[in-house]
C-alpha positions as CSV (number, residue, x, y, z in Angstrom):
1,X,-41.2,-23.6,-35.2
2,X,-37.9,-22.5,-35.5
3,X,-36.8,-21.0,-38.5
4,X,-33.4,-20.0,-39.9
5,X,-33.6,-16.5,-39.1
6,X,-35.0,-17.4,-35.6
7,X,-31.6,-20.0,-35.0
8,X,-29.2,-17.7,-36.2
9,X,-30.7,-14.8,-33.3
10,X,-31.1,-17.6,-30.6
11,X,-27.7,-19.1,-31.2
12,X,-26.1,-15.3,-31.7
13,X,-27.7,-14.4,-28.7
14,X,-26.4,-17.3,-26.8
15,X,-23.7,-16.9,-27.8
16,X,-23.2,-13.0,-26.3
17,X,-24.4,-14.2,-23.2
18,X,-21.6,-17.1,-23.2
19,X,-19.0,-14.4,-24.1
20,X,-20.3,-11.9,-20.9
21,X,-20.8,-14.8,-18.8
22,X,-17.2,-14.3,-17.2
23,X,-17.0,-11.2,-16.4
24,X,-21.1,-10.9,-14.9
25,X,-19.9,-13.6,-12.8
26,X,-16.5,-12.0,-11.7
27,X,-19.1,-9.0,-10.8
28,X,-21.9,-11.4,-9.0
29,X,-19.0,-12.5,-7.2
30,X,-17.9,-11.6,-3.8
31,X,-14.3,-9.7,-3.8
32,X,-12.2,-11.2,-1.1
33,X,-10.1,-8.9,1.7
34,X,-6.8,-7.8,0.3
35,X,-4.6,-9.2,2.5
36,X,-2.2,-6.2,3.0
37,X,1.3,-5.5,5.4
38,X,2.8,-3.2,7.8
39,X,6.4,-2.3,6.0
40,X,7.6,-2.4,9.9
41,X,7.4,-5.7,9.9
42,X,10.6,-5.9,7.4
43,X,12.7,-2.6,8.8
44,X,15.8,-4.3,9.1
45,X,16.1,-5.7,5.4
46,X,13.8,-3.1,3.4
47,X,16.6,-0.2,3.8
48,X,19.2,-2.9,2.2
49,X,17.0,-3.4,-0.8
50,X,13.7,-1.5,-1.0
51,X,13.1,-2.5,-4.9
52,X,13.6,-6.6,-4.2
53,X,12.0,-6.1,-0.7
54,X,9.2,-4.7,-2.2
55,X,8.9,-7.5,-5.0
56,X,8.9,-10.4,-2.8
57,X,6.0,-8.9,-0.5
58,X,3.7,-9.0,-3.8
59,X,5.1,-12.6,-4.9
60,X,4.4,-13.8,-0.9
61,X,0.5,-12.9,-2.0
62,X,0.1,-9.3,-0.7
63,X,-1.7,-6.8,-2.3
64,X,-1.4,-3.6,0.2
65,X,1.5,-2.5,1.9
66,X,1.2,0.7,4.8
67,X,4.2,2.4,5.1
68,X,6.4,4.3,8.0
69,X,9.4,6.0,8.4
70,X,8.8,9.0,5.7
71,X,9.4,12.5,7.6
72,X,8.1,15.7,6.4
73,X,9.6,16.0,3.3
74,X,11.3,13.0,3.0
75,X,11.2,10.0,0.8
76,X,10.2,5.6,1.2
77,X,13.7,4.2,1.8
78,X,15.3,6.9,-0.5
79,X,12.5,6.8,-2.9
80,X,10.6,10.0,-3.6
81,X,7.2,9.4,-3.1
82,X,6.6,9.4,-7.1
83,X,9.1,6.6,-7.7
84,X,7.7,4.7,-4.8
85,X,4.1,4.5,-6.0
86,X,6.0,3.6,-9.6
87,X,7.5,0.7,-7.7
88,X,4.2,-0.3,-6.0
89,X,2.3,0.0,-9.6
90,X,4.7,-2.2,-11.1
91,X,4.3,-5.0,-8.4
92,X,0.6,-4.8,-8.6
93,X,0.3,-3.2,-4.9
94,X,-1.5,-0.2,-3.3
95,X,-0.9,1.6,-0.4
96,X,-4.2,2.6,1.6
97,X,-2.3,4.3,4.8
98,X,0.9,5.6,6.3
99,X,2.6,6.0,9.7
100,X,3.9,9.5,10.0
101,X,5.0,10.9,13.4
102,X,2.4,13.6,15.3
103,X,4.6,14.4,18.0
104,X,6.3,17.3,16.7
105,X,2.9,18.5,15.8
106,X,0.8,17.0,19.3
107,X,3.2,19.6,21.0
108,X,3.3,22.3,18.7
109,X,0.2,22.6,17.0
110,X,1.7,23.9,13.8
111,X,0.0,22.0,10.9
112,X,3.3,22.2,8.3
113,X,4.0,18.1,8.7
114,X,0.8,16.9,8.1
115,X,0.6,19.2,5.5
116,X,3.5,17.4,4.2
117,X,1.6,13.7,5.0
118,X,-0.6,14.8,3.0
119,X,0.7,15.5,0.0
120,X,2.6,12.1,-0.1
121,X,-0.1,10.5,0.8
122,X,-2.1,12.3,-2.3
123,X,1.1,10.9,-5.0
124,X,0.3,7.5,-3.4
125,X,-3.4,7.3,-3.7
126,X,-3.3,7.0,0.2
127,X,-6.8,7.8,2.1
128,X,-5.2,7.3,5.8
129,X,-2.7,9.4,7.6
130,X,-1.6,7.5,11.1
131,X,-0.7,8.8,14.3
132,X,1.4,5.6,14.8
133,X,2.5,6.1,18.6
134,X,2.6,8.7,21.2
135,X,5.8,9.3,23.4
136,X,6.1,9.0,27.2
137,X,5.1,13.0,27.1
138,X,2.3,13.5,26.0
139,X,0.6,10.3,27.6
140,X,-0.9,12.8,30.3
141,X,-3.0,14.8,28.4
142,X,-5.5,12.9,25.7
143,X,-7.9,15.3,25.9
144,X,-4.7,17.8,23.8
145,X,-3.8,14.9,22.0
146,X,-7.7,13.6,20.4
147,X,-8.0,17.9,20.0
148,X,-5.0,17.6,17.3
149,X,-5.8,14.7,15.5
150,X,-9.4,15.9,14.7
151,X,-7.3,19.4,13.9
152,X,-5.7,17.2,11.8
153,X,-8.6,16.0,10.5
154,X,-10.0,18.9,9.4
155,X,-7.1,19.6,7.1
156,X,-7.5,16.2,5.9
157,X,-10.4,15.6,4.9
158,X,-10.6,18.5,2.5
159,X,-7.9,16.4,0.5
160,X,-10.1,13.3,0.7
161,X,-7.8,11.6,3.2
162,X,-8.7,10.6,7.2
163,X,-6.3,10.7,9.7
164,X,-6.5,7.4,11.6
165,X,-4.8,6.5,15.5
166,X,-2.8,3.0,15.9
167,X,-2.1,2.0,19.7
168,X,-0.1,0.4,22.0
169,X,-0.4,-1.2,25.2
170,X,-0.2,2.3,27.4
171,X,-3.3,3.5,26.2
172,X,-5.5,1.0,27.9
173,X,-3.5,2.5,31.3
174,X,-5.7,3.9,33.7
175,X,-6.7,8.0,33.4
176,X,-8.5,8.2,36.7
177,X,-11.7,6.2,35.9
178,X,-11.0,5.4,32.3
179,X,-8.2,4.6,30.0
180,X,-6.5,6.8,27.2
181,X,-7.9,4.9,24.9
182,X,-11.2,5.8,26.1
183,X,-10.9,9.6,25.8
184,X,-9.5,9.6,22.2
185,X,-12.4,7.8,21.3
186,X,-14.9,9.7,23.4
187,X,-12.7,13.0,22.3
188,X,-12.4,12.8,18.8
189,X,-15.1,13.1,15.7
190,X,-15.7,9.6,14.6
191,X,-16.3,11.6,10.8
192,X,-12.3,12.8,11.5
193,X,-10.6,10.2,13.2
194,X,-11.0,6.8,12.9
195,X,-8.4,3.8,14.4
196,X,-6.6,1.1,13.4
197,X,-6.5,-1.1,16.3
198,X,-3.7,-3.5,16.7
199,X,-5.1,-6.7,18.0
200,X,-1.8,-7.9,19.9
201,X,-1.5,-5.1,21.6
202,X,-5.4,-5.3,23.2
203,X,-4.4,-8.6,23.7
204,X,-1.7,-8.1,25.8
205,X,-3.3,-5.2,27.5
206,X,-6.1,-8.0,28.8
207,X,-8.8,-6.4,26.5
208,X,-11.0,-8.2,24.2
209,X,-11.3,-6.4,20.6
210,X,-15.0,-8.0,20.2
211,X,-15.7,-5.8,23.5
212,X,-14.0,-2.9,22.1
213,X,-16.0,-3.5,18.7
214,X,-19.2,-3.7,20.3
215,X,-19.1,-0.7,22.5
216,X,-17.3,1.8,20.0
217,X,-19.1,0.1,16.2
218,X,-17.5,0.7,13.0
219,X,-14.4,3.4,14.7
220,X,-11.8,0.4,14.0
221,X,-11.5,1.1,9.7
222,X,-7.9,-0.8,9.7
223,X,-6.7,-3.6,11.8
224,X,-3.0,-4.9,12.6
225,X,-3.0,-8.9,12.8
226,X,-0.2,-9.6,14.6
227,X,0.3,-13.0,16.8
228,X,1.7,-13.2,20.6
229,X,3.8,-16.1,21.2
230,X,2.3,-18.8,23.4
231,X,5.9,-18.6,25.7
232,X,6.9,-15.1,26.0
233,X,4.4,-12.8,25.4
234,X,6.5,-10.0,24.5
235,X,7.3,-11.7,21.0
236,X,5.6,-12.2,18.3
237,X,4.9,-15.5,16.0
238,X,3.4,-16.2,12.6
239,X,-0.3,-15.8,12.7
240,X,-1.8,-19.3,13.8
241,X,1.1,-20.1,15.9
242,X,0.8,-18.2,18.9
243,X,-2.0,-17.5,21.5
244,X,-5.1,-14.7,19.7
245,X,-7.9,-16.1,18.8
246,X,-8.3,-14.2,15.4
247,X,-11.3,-16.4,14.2
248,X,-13.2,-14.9,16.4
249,X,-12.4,-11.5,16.2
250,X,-12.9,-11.8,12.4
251,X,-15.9,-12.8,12.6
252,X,-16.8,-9.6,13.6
253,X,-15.2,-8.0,11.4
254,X,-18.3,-6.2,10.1
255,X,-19.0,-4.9,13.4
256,X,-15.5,-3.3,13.8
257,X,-16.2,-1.6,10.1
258,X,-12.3,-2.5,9.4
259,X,-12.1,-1.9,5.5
260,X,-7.6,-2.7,5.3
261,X,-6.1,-5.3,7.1
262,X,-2.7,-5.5,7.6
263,X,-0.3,-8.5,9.0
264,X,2.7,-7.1,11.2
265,X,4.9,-8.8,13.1
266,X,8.1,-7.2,14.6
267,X,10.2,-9.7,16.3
268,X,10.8,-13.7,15.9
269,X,10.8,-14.5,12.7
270,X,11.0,-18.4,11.9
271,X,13.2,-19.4,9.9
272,X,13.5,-15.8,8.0
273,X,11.6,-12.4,7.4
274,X,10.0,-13.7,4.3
275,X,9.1,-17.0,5.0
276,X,7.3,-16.2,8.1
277,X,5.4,-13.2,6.6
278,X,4.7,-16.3,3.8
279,X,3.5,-18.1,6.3
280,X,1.2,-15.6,7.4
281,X,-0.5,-14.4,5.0
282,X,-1.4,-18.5,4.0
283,X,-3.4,-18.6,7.6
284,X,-5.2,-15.6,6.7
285,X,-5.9,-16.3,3.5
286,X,-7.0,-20.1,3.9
287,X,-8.4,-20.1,7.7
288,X,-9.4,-16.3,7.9
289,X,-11.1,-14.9,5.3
């Protein structure tokens, strides 16, 4: 029987349930992958206008943005690193990694630069400090080179970052019987050094990321998605246009243990800078993820 007393519960309790029902289901719900960007990919316009650069990557749909450029020291396109998180924070974006240059410190060993990495990467919330590229001398020794980046690592981690490796072509050369890619990642402490592996440069290597994910599992925390034309293989093209089958290598995305995607592209833009990295970030959204 229901009483008065016994409505007035059920219908108050209802109507709790009705008022937490949106946000128990936004927590039920599966988050999608932030879809973020290599700031490379916009080097020649970003210097010109780093604030309106900045708030047309967030409009296009992005949500994280990995930096380069900023030398020991320095500042993001004349911003110190303060302002530039203040800029990011008022476009509703987050930067998960940087590019900062090991070479000085490859060849040196002295720790001050990445001492310097990470304290900008501390005022931006950063958890990643990448070795983005290795010049033509120190391609000989990878055993020196994976010793200083889990040096590096060391340092790191005790301010909560990891230092991560991003590669090129020239590490899949040959190194005798194996590749330098294969003795950083035999070489360095997977707990110290993880990679993010750009997928058009395996691609145009002739190596298959799924292979790569499968014998080295969960090394690969951070991904660049960046097309190769389907007539010059040198250029890029927006994602979907060009020749990598990313649906596959998605797929196993699990497997790689990527946590931070990010869309680069660094030459051939159609029609404009914006609109392709627009055009983009729509494939990976709606055919991707």
């Amino acid at each position: 029987m229901t009483t008065r007393r016994n409505f007035i519960k059920e219908t108050g309790l209802l109507a709790a349930s009705l008022a937490l029902a949106p946000s128990l289901t936004k927590a039920l719900a599966p988050a999608q992958q932030a879809v973020g960007i290599q700031l490379y990919s916009l080097r020649e316009i970003i210097g010109k206008d780093v604030k309106g650069v900045i708030e047309k990557v967030a409009k296009a749909g992005f949500k994280e943005v990995e930096t380069y450029g900023y030398a020991p020291n320095g500042s993001f396109w004349g911003l110190s690193p303060k302002d530039f998180k203040a800029l990011l924070d008022a476009n509703g974006l987050y930067s998960p990694s940087g590019h900062f240059g090991f070479d000085n410190y490859i060849k040196t060993g002295n720790l001050d630069d990445i001492k310097s990495y990470i304290d900008a990467s501390n005022v931006l919330g950063s958890k990643y400090v990448v070795a983005p590229y290795l010049g033509d001398d120190l391609r000989n020794n990878y055993k020196l080179v994976a010793e200083r980046l889990n040096k590096a690592g060391e340092l790191c981690i005790q301010a909560g970052i990891n230092v991560g490796y991003h590669n090129h072509g020239f590490e899949f050369d040959k190194q005798g019987d194996t590749t330098g890619f294969e003795i950083l990642l035999a070489e360095t402490d997977p707990n110290l050094v993880y990679f993010e592996l750009d997928l058009y440069w395996v691609a145009f290597a002739g190596q298959n990321p799924i292979d790569i994910f499968k014998k080295h599992p969960r090394r690969f925390k951070m991904w660049h998605v960046k097309d190769m034309d389907k007539t010059n293989k040198r250029w890029n093209t927006e994602i979907g246009n060009g020749t990598i089958d990313f649906k596959s290598i998605f797929a196993e995305a699990k497997l790689s243990g990527v946590k931070h995607i990010y869309l680069e592209q660094e030459t051939n833009y159609k029609p404009d800078h914006i609109s392709s990295i627009k055009t983009s970030i729509d494939y990976i959204k709606g055919k991707l993820l």
